[in-house]
Every structure is written in structure tokens, then in C-alpha cells.
C-alpha positions in Angstrom: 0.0 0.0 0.0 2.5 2.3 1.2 4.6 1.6 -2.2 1.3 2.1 -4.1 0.4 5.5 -2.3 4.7 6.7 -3.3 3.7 6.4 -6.8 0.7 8.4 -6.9 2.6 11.2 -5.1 5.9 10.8 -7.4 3.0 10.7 -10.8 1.4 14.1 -9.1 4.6 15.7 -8.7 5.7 15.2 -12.2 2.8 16.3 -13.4 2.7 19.6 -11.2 5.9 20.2 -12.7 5.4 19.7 -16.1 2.6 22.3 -15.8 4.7 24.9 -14.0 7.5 24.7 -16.8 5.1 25.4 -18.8 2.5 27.8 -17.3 3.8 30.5 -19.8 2.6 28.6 -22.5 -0.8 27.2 -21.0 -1.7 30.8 -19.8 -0.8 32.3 -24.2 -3.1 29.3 -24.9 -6.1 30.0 -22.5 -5.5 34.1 -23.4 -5.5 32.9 -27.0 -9.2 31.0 -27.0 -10.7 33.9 -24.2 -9.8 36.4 -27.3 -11.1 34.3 -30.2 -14.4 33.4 -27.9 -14.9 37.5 -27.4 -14.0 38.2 -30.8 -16.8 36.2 -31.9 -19.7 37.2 -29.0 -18.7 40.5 -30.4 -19.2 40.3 -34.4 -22.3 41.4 -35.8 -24.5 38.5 -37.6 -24.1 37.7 -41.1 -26.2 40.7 -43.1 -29.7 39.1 -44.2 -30.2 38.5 -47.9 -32.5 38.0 -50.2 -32.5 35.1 -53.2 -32.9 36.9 -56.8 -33.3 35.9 -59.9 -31.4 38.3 -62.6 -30.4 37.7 -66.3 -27.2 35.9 -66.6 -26.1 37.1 -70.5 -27.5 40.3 -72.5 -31.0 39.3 -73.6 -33.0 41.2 -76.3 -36.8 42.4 -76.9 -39.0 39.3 -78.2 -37.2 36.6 -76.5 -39.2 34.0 -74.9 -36.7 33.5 -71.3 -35.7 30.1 -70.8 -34.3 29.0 -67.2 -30.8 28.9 -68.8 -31.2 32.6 -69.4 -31.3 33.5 -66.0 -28.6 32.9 -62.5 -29.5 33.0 -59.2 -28.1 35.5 -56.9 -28.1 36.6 -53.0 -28.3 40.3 -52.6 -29.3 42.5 -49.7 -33.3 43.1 -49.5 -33.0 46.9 -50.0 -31.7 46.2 -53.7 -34.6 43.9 -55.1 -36.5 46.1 -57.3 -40.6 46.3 -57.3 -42.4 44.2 -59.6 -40.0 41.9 -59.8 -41.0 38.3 -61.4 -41.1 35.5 -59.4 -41.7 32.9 -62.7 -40.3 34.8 -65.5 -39.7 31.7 -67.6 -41.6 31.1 -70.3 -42.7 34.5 -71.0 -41.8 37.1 -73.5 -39.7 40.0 -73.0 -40.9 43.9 -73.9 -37.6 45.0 -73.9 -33.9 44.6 -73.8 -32.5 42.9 -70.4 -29.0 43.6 -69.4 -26.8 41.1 -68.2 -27.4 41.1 -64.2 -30.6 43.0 -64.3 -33.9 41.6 -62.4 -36.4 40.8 -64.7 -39.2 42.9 -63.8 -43.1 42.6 -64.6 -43.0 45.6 -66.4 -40.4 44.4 -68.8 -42.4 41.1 -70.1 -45.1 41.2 -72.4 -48.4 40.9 -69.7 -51.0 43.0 -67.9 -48.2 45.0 -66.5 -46.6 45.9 -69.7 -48.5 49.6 -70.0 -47.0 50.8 -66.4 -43.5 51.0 -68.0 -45.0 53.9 -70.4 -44.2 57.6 -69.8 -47.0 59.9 -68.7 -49.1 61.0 -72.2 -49.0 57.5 -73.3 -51.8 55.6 -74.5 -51.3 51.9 -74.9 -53.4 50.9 -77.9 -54.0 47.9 -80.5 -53.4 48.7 -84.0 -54.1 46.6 -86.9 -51.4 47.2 -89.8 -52.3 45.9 -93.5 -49.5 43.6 -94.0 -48.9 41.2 -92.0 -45.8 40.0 -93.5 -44.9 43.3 -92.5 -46.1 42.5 -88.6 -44.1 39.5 -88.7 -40.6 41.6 -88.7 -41.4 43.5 -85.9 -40.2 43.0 -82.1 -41.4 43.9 -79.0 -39.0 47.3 -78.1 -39.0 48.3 -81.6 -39.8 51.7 -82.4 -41.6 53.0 -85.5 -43.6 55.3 -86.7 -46.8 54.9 -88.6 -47.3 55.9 -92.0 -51.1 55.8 -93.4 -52.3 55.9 -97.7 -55.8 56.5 -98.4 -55.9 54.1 -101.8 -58.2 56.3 -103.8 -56.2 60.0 -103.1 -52.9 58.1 -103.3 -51.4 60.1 -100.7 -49.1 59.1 -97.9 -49.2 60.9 -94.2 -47.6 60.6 -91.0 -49.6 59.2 -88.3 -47.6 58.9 -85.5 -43.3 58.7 -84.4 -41.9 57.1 -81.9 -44.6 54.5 -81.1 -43.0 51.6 -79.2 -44.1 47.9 -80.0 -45.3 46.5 -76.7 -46.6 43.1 -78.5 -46.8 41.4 -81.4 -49.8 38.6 -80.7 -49.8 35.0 -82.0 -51.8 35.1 -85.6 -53.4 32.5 -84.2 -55.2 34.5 -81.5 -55.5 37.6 -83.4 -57.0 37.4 -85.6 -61.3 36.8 -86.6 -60.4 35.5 -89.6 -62.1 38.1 -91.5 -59.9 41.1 -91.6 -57.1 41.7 -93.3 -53.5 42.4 -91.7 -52.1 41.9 -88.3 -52.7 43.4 -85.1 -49.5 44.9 -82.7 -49.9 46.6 -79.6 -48.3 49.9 -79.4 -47.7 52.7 -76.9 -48.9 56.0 -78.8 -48.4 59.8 -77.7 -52.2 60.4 -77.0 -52.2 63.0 -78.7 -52.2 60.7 -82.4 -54.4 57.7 -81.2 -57.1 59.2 -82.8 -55.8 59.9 -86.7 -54.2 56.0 -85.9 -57.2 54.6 -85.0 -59.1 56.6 -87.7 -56.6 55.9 -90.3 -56.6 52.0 -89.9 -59.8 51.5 -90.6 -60.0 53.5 -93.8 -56.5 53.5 -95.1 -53.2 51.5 -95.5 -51.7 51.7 -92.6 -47.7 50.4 -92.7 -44.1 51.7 -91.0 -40.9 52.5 -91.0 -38.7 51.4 -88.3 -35.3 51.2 -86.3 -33.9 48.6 -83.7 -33.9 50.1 -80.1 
């Protein structure tokens, strides 16, 4: 017993002495991990963020977007924009989209489409006589409206500037009846009437540039 109890007290001793040879080094440790345990009570929390869908290449006016069109991205809340679209794929594009930019509802082709417009708009359908001629045209494009009454043989300006908010499917366009194609257009409101007047008595065409 008494031989037993010797080296417990020799074990203890070495073992107090190991630690006070190196009590420098233990106290540096414990200093070291009471820092990094402050440090970290003290940070701030990670900024909240919010999960956004944005174009991840150029896209232009008339494109149906496709879910490789677009990235995901985490940004802070204050940044997403209003209106932005939740389900964008699928739909058709108004307008150009920048690489990076939300797509908002204002920029697809939808009930939102008009809210885009500048004050003194007037968002209006317009059925032009060619329809081979409806067929180049874009959503974003701008033109302006040319009308020739067929008897006079005289050409006039109806409107410039109007931007082509939609182009429609022939197929649900059209009664089957009239001639020509219809496009929906933002007008100044000051020509909707001579466009409106015009297409139903004249030829009504246009000329055109990409936006």
C-alpha cells in the first residue's frame, strides 16, 4: 500500500511540474481562445439576404426567357426592385434585359406591360395591313406609322416614336375576316385618334429602327 500510495505522489509531482515549466505557454493558450471566444460574442450577424433571380447574359426584346437565361443570386433586401418576377420563364420579353438586371413585370409582355409607359402614353392595338410586315417586328421596336388613303394616293404621317409592346400570335389575333395583323403599341395620346381613324379606312404600314 505504502509503495502504491509513493507512486501516486511521485505521478502528481511530475505532473505539477510539467505544468509549472510550462505555465507560460498554457496561460498564451487560454488568453489565445478567451480572445477568439470575445472576438466572436462581439461580431455582428451575417447581413440578411435576399434570393434573386437576374439575367445571366444580354437578352433582347422578343425573346421567350428560358431557365438557362437567367442565375440566381443573393443580394441585400434593400436592392430587389418592385415588380420583380417570381416565374419569368416562359414569358416574352418587352424590352432589352441587361446582363445582371432583375427581370421585372413591367419588362415582359403581360398586364403590367402599359406601367412601363411615360406619362401622355396611350397603350393601344393597331391593326397594320401587312402582316408580312407585322411579322418583322419586335417587342422594343420603335416606328412610326405611315397611313395611304388608296383612292387619293397620298401618304401621311400618323404617329413617331410609337413603341411595340406586343406582337400577338396570328393565331389569337385574328377573326379570320380582316385583313393584316394586329401589334400593340404605346402611342403619344395626342395621335391615337388619326391611328385609329386611319386604320380603318386607309393602308396603314411603318418604318422602323432597332432600339
Amino acid at each position: 500500500m505504502d509503495s502504491l500510495l509513493h507512486r501516486l505522489r511521485d505521478a502528481r509531482d511530475q505532473v505539477r511540474r510539467r505544468v509549472l515549466r510550462r505555465r507560460r505557454l498554457i496561460a498564451a493558450l487560454l488568453l489565445g481562445v478567451g480572445a477568439a471566444v470575445a472576438v466572436r460574442s462581439l461580431a455582428p450577424p451575417p447581413p440578411e439576404t435576399a434570393t434573386l433571380l437576374v439575367a445571366g447574359r444580354d437578352l433582347p426584346a422578343g425573346r421567350e426567357v428560358a431557365a438557362a437565361d437567367l442565375v440566381t443570386v443573393e443580394v441585400p433586401p434593400e436592392v430587389v426592385p418592385d415588380g420583380v418576377a417570381r416565374h419569368p420563364v416562359g414569358r416574352r420579353l418587352a424590352a432589352p434585359v441587361r446582363a445582371g438586371e432583375a427581370v421585372t413585370d413591367v419588362r415582359l409582355v403581360g398586364p403590367r406591360l402599359g406601367a412601363a409607359q411615360p406619362a401622355g402614353t396611350a397603350i393601344v392595338p393597331v391593326r397594320l395591313s401587312d402582316a408580312a410586315q407585322v411579322a418583322l417586328l419586335r417587342p422594343g421596336d420603335r416606328i412610326s406609322l405611315l397611313g395611304t388613303d388608296p383612292q387619293a394616293g397620298t401618304t401621311t404621317l400618323l404617329a413617331r416614336d410609337a413603341t411595340v409592346l406586343a406582337v400577338p400570335d396570328p393565331a389569337s389575333a385574328t377573326d379570320g375576316a380582316l385583313p393584316g395583323r394586329l401589334v400593340v403599341l404605346a402611342l403619344d395620346s395626342g395621335s391615337v385618334h388619326q391611328v385609329t381613324a386611319a386604320s380603318a379606312a386607309e393602308y396603314v404600314t411603318y418604318t422602323w429602327s432597332r432600339s
